[in-house]
N, C-alpha and C positions, 0 to 999 in steps of 0.2 A: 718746470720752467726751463729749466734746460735742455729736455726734449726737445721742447718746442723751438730752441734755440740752434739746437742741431738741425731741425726739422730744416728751419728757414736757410739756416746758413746752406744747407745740402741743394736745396732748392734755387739759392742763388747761382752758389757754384754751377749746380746744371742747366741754367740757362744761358749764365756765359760761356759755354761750353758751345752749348746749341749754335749761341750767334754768333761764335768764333768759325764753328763748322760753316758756316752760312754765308761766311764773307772769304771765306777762302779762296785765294788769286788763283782761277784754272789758267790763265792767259798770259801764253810767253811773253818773254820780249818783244818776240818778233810782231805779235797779234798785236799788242799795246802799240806798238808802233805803228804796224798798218792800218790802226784804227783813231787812233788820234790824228794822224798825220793828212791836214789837209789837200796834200798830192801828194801820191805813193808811187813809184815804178815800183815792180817788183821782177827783179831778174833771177828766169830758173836756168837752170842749165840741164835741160834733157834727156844730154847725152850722157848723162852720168848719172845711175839711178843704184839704185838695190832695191829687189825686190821679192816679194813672196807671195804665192797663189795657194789657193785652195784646192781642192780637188771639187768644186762646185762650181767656179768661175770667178770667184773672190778675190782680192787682192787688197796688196798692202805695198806700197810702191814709196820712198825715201827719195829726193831729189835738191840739191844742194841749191841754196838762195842766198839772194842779196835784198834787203830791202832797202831802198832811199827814198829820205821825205826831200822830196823836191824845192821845197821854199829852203830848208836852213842846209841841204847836200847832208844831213849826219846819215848814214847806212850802219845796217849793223848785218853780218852773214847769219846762219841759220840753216834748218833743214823745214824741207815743206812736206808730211804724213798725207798720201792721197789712202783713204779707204774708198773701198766698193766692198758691200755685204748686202748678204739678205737679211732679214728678221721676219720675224712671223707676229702678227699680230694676238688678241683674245681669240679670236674668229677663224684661226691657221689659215688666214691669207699670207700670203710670201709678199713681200715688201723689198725693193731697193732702197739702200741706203748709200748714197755716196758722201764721202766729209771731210775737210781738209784739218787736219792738226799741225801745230807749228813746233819745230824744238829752239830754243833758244842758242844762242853761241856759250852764254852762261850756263846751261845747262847738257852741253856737249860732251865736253873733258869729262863727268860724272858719268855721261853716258858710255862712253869708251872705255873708263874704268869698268863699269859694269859688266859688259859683254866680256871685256880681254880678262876679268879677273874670276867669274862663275859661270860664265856660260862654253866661252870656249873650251879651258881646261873640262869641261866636263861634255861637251857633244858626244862621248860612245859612255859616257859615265851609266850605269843599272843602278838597282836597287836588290836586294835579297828579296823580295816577293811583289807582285801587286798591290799587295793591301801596303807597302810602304812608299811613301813619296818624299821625293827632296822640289822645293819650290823657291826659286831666286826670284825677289821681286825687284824693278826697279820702277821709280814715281819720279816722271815728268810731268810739267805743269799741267799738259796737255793730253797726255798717254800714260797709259800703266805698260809697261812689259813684263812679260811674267813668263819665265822657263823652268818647264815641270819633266820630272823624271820617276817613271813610276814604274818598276819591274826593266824591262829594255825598252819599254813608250817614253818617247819624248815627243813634247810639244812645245812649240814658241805659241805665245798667245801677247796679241797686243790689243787694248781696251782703251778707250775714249774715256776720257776723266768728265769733261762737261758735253752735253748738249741741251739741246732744248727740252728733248723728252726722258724718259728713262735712261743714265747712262750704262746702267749693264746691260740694257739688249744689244749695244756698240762696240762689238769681240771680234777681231777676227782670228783663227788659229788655223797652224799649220804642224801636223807631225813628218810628212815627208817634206819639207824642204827647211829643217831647222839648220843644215848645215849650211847653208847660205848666207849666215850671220856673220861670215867674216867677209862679205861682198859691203854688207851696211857699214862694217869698222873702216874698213878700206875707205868706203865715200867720207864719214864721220870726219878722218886722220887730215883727210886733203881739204879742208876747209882753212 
């Protein structure tokens, strides 16, 4: 009887588990806003970007926002994520992927932390061999960032939390241009 008691209770717990996974908010503020909000302007500022390329023609481009719902004037600032990637299907056909991610103003100051606190300090950081890695993770609603160090390779890697399809075919990475992350804190600061 009490197996059985464990059995169910074990079973509960992991379904609410499941639908906890299941309902989890991928969507900034900013998305919530320009989705509910029955007129939206949304101001980018162009001139002002950080960005990061592949050596295949990929990219990952940062550009600072305003969004305002037009009926009630509330705005709230933010950052607009433009990706461009390939993926490759079952079939190794090559596919464009272009997609926009939002970062919130609430989830900025976190972001800034981030970078200025394990990424920076550590841009020429190694490891004693290959086979060891150090991996900083940071989780945005919308993005994952992920800066990996393994023997003298480093790589920034940024990954799409939601889409419609598979979210980890939705990566892009770069190991020559990881020093450039102090061009995104720079935009980040000036919000």
């Amino acid at each position: 009887m009490k197996k059985l008691f464990a059995f169910l209770l074990a079973g509960v717990w992991a379904v609410s588990l499941l639908s906890a996974q299941e309902t989890k908010d991928h969507k900034s503020s900013v998305r919530k806003m320009v989705d509910e909000s029955e007129y939206v302007m949304i101001d980018l500022d162009l001139s002002r970007v950080a960005a990061f390329y592949s050596g295949i023609g990929e990219y990952v481009k940062f550009y600072p926002m305003t969004v305002t719902d037009l009926k009630t004037n509330k705005s709230e600032k933010g950052v607009l994520m433009k990706m461009y990637i390939y993926y490759y299907l079952d079939d190794n056909t090559k596919k464009k992927f272009y997609y926009d991610a939002y970062i919130g103003r609430d989830e900025i100051d976190d972001f800034i932390a981030f970078i200025e606190k394990y990424v920076i300090p550590n841009l020429n950081a190694t490891t004693d061999s290959k086979k060891q890695k150090k991996i900083y993770v940071f989780h945005a609603k919308e993005i994952t960032m992920t800066y990996l160090i393994s023997g003298k390779k480093r790589q920034l890697r940024i990954k799409l939390n939601f889409t419609e399809d598979d979210p980890d075919s939705y990566e892009f990475w770069t190991s020559t241009q990881v020093k450039k992350i102090t061009e995104l804190v720079d935009l980040l600061k000036k919000l």
